[in-house]
N, C-alpha and C positions, 0 to 999 in steps of 0.2 A: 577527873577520870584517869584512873592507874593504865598505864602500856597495854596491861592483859586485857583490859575491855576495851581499847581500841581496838587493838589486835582482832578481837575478835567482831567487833563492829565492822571491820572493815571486811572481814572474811563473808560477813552476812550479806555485806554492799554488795562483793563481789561474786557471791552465790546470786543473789538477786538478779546483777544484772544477764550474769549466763542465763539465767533460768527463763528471764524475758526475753534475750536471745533466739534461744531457743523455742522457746514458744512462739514465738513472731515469725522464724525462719520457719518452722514446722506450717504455721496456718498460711503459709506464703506458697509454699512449694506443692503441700496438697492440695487436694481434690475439696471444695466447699464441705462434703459432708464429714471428709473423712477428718479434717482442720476444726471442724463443729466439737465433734466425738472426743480430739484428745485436748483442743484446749479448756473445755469443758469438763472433763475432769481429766487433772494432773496425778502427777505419780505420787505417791504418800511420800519419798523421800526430801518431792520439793517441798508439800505442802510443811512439813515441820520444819524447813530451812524457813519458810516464809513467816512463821508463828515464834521462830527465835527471834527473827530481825525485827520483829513487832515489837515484843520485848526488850532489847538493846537500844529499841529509838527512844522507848518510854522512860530506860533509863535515862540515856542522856538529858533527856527534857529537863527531868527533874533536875539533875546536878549542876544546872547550868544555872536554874531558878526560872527558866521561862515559862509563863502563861501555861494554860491547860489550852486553851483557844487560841494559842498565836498560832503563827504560819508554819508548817514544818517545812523542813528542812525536805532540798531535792533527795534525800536517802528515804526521805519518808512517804513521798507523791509519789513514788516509782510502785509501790503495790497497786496505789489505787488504777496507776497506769495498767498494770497486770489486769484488775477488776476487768479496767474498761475492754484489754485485750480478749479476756474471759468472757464478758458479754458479747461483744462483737462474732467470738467464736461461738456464741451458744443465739447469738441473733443469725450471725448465718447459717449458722444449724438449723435452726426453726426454717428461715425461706427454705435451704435447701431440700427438708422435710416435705416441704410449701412445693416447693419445683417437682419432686417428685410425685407428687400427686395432680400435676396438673395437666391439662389438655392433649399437651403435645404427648407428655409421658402416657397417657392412657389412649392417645390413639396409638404410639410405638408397640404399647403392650396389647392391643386390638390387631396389630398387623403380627405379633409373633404370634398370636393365638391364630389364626389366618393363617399362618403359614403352620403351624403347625396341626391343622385342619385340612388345611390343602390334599397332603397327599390324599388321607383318609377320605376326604368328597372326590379325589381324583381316581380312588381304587373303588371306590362305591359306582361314581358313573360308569366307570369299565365296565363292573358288575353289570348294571343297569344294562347298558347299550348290551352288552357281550347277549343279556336276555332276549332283549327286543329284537335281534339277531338273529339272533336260534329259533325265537316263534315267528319272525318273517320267515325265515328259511323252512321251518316244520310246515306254514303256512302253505307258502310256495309249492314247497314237494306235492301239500295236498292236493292244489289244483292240478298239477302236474300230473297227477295221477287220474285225478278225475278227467281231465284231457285227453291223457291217454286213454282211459276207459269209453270215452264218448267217439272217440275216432275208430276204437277196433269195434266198436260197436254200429256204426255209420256204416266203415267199410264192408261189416259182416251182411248189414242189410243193402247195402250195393252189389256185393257179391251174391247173395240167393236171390237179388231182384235181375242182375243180369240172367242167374240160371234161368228163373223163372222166366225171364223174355226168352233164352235160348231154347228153353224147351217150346214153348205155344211158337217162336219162330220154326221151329223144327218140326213139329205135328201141321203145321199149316204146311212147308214148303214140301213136304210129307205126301201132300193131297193134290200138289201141284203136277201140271204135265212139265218138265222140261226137255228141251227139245235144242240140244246145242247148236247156234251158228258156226260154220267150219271159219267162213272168211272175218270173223270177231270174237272166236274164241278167245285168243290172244288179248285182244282188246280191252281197256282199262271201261269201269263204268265210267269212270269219270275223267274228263279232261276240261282245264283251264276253268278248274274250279267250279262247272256246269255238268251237273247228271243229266241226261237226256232219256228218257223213256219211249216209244211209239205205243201208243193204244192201241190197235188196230178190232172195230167190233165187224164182224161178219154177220153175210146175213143169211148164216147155216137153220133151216130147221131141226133138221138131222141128223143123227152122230153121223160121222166121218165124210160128212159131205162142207166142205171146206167154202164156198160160197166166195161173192165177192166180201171187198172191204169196204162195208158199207160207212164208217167211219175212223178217220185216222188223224188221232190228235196226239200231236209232241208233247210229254211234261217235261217241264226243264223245272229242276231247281237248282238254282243258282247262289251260290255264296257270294257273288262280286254281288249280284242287285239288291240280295234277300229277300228275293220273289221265288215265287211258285205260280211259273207260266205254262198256258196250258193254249196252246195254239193248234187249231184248227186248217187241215189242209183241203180244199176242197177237192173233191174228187172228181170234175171235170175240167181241173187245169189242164192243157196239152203241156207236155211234158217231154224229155228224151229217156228213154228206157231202157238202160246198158242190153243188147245186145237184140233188143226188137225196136229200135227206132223212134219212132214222134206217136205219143197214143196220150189217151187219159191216162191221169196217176193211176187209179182204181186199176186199171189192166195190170200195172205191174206184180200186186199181190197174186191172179190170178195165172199170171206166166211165171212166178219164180216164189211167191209165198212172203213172208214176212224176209224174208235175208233179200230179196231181191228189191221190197219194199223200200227197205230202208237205204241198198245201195243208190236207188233212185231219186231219193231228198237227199242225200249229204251231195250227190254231183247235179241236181238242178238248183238247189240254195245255198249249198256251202256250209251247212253244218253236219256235225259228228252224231251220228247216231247209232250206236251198238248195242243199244239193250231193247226190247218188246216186251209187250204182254197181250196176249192176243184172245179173246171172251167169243163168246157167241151170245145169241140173244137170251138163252136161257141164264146164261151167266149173270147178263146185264140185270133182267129182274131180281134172281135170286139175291143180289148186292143190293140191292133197292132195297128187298124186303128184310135183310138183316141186319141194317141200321134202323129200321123203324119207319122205311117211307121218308117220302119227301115233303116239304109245302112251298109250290109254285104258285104264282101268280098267273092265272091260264083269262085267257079273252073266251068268249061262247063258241067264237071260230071252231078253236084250239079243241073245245068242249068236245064238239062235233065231230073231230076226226080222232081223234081221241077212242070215241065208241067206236069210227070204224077201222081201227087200226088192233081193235081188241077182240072183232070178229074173226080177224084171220089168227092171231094167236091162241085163242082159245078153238078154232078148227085143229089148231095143230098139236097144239096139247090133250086135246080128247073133253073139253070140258064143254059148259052148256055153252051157247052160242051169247046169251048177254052175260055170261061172268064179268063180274067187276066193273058193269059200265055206270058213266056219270051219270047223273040226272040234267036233263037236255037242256036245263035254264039256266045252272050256273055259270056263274062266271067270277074272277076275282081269284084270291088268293084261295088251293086247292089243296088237300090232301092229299097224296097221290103213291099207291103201293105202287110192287115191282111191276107188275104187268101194265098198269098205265102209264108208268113213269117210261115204260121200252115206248109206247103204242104216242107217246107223246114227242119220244128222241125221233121217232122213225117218220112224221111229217115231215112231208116236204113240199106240199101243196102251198104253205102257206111262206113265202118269204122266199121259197125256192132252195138252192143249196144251202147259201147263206145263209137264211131261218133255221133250217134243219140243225146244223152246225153249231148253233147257237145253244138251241134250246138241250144239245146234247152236252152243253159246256156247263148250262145252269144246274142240270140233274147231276154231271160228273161233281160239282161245286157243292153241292150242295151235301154231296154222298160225304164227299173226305173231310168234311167239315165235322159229323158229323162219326166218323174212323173209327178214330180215338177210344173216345168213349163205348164203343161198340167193339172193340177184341176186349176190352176188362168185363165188358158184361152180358155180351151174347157172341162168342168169340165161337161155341159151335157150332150153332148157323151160318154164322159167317164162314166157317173153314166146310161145312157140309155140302154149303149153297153155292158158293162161291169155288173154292180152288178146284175141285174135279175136272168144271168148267173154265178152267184158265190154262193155256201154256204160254210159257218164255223162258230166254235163255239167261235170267238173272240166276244167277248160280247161290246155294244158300247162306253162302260167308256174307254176299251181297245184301241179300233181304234182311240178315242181322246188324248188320251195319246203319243201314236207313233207318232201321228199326229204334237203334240206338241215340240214334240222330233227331226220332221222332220230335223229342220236345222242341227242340232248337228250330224243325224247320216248319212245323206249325206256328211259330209266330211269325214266319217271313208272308210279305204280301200276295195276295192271289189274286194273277191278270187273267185275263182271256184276248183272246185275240184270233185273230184268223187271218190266212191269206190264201188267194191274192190279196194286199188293202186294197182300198179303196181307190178308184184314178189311176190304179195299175196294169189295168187287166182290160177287155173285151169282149165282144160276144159272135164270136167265128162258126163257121162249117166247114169242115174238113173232112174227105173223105168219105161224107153224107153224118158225119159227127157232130153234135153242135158240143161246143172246148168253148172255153175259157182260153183267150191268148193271153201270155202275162210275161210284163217286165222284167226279167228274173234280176236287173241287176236293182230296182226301186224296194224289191220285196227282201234280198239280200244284207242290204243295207238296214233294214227296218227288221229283221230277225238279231242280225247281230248288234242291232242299239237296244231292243227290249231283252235280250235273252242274256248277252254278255256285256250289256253296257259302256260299248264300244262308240 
């Protein structure tokens, strides 16, 4: 072998070994795919360094005389070393092909898809919600409105339903006598939460004959008990009489009229009494009969004086002598219009004061129960029959206010009572009088436990 093809054998050595150098440094320093890509294919400059030095070893083989099959020489193992570097680059090209398609790689590319989804499902739900939103709130406003509309509408029918009371309050108070007291003008109806009324019925046949006070019963309604008490005073207790001494209570209406009446119970029991309503007998029927009557439970007694308590009424009215009388067997639960319901208040034969009292409490009981329903549906009877025959000094802001009240205090309980009680009182002659002597302080006590719950 001449110089020149050493020379040049050697230059091929030495291109070789840079090239494998290189190549080895390259697949060391990269990234698995990117070390696959270039050892796998080389630059066309190496490739023809590499197919010369192929050539120069083939020469020398020859010139030397060695074998086709012996060993080559370390210049000659160093390509196949290259091969193996080249497959190795092109094996780990393949896994890294491998790696990129696998698991982890395709859940990382599942989370960039995700997140590049994100915003867009995050301005969608805005969307959404921002919807759901606006038709809660369109929703809203609707009831809102519909609210509104059912309340001005409520209060419209409150308001023409007050007119509506204020007028029939007004056309009845209208037909009323009032008759102011000087010493209670001033006077509240109501104190310590108790309205107090005096019924006072006379027993006028007559216009303007004023008669005595044949009966006189306190209403109290009370908000501390939630009763509706209706007590009974009898009118032969002995009593003191502001400015005429020791008499029956009854005297008092008689010497000074309902103001002196009432000055007479608040200083013998100790209660407040500033407002009346004072009937006559005509009253009392005419009230009976514009509710529709009553139905009492009457004994044949009862039956019996009944007819003759309807003979003097019916004298005095001008009508026939047996108008309206019972039939003389009955007995038991009765019917009973305004004239026998008066001819039944007005016994006293039977039970004595006490009976009379009573039986004036079950008809009053039985009337205002009864009220109600009778100003909505015979309200001009009732104002025809009734107020002409009525005076007090309930003034008419008064009568509307109770009025107003009505619902509330019909549900409260309805007592009766009367005094003297029972064990309190006596049976004296005075002055050739026969009185009732009474306890005032047993009866005191037992007015303001039922009345004011004291």
């Amino acid at each position: 072998m001449d110089r020149k093809d050493k020379l040049e054998g050697e230059e091929i050595q030495e291109g070789l070994e840079k090239f494998l150098e290189r190549e080895l440094d390259l697949s060391l320093a990269q990234t698995p795919t990117q070390a696959s890509v270039q050892t796998s294919v080389p630059k066309q400059d190496d490739i023809a360094l590499w197919d010369m030095g192929q050539a120069q070893d083939a020469r020398q083989t020859r010139s030397v005389g060695q074998p086709q099959g012996a060993r080559q020489p370390q210049s000659v193992r160093q390509p196949q070393g290259a091969r193996q570097t080249q497959s190795m680059g092109q094996s780990q090209g393949t896994r890294n092909s491998q790696s990129s398609r696998s698991p982890r790689n395709d859940r990382t590319q599942q989370e960039e898809r995700v997140q590049r989804e994100m915003p867009k499902r995050k301005t969608a739900s805005k969307n959404s919600s921002a919807k759901r939103d606006a038709s809660k709130k369109k929703a809203d406003t609707k009831k809102k409105n519909r609210a509104k509309k059912a309340l001005i509408l409520i209060a419209v029918l409150i308001l023409i339903g007050f007119i509506g009371l204020y007028l029939i309050v007004s056309s009845m108070y209208g037909k009323m006598n009032y008759a102011e007291v000087g010493n209670y003008a001033a006077e509240s109806m109501k104190e310590d939460g108790v309205v107090n009324v005096l019924l006072i019925g006379n027993d006028s046949r007559l216009a303007g004959d004023d008669g005595r006070s044949d009966a006189m019963i306190l209403v109290s309604i009370s908000d501390k008990t939630k009763t509706i008490t209706m007590t009974s005073f009898l009118r032969d207790m002995y009593v003191e009489i502001p400015g005429h001494g020791g008499n029956r209570l009854n005297a008092a209406y008689s010497y000074g009229g309902p103001e002196l009446l009432m000055q007479t119970i608040e200083e013998n029991f100790d209660i407040p009494v500033h407002r009346y309503a004072l009937v006559n007998f005509q009253a009392f029927a005419n009230l009976v009969d514009a509710v529709g009557g009553v139905d009492l439970e009457l004994t044949n007694d009862e039956v019996q004086y009944v007819n003759g308590y309807l003979m003097e009424y019916n004298q005095l009215e001008g009508r026939d002598l047996a108008t309206d009388f019972l039939d003389p067997s009955l007995s038991g639960m009765i019917h009973l219009n305004g004239p026998q319901a008066l001819a039944y208040s007005r016994n006293r034969y039977i039970g004595t004061d006490f009976g009379r009292t009573e039986r004036q409490r079950k008809v009053l009981s039985a009337v205002f129960q009864k009220l109600p329903g009778t100003v909505l549906t015979n309200s001009g009877e009732l104002t025809d029959g009734l107020f002409p025959n009525l005076t007090t000094n309930l003034r008419q802001g008064e009568c509307y206010q109770l009025s107003l009240n009505a619902w509330k205090i019909l549900g409260y309980d309805m007592v009766q009572q009367y005094v003297p009680i029972d064990g309190s009182y006596s049976n004296a002659t005075i002055r050739g009088m026969a009185v009732l002597e009474v306890d005032m302080d047993a009866n005191i006590r037992f007015l303001k436990s039922t009345i004011y719950g004291e």
